[in-house]
C-alpha positions as CSV (number, residue, x, y, z in Angstrom):
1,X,0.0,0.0,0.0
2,X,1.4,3.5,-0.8
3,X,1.9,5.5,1.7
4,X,2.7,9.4,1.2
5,X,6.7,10.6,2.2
6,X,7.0,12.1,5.8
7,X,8.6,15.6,5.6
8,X,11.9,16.0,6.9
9,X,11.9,16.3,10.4
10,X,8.2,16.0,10.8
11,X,6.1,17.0,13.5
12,X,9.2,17.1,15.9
13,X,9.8,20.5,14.2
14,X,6.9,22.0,15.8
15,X,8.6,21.4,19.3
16,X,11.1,24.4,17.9
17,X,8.7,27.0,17.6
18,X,8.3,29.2,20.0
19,X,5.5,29.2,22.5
20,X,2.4,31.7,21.7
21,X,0.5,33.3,25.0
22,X,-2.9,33.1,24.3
23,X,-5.0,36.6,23.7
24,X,-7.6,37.7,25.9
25,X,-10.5,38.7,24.6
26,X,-10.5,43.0,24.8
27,X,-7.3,41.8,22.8
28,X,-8.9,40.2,19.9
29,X,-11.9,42.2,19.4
30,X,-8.7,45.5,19.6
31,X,-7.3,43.5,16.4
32,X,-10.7,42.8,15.0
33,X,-11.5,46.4,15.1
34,X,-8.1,47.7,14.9
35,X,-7.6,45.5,11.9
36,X,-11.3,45.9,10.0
37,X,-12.0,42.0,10.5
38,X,-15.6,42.2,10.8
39,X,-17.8,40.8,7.9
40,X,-14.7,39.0,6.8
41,X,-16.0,35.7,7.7
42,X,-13.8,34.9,10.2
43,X,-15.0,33.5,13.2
44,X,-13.9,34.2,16.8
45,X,-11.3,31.2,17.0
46,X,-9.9,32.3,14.0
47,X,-9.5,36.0,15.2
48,X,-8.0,34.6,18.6
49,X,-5.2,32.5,16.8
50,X,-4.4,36.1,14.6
51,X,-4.5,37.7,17.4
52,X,-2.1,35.5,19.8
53,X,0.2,35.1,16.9
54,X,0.1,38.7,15.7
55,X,-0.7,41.1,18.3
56,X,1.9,39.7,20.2
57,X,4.7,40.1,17.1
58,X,6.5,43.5,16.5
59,X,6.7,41.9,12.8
60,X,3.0,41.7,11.9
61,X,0.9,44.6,11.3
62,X,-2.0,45.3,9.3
63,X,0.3,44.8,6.1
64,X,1.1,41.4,7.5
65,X,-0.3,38.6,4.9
66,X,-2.9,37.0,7.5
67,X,-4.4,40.6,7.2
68,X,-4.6,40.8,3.5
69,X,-8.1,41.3,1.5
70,X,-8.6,37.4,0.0
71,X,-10.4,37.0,-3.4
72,X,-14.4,35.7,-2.6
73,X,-15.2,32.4,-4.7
């Protein structure tokens, strides 16, 4: 049976990232309005993980990617 090709390293790679404090919420709903994310269609998990792995960042901002206008389907 095939089976597909582990990636190098694997899921022992995520042990090296470093560890994200979660947000509170007056946090997330600063980034949601801070950041325009309302009618977006993200829902409130979603705007606590940008949140807890933005806000906290001095390299994200609302040029960062995760912020960035997506094309509708």
């Amino acid at each position: 049976m095939w089976q597909p090709a582990k990636p190098p390293g694997g899921l022992s790679l995520l042990r090296e990232l470093p560890p994200v404090v979660p947000a509170r919420d007056e946090e997330v709903l600063a980034a949601v309005d801070g950041h325009r994310l309302w009618g977006k269609g993200i829902g409130w998990i979603d705007a606590h993980l940008l949140a807890s792995a933005c806000c906290r960042s001095a390299r994200c901002g609302p040029t960062t990617a995760a912020f960035a206008p997506r094309p509708r389907n």
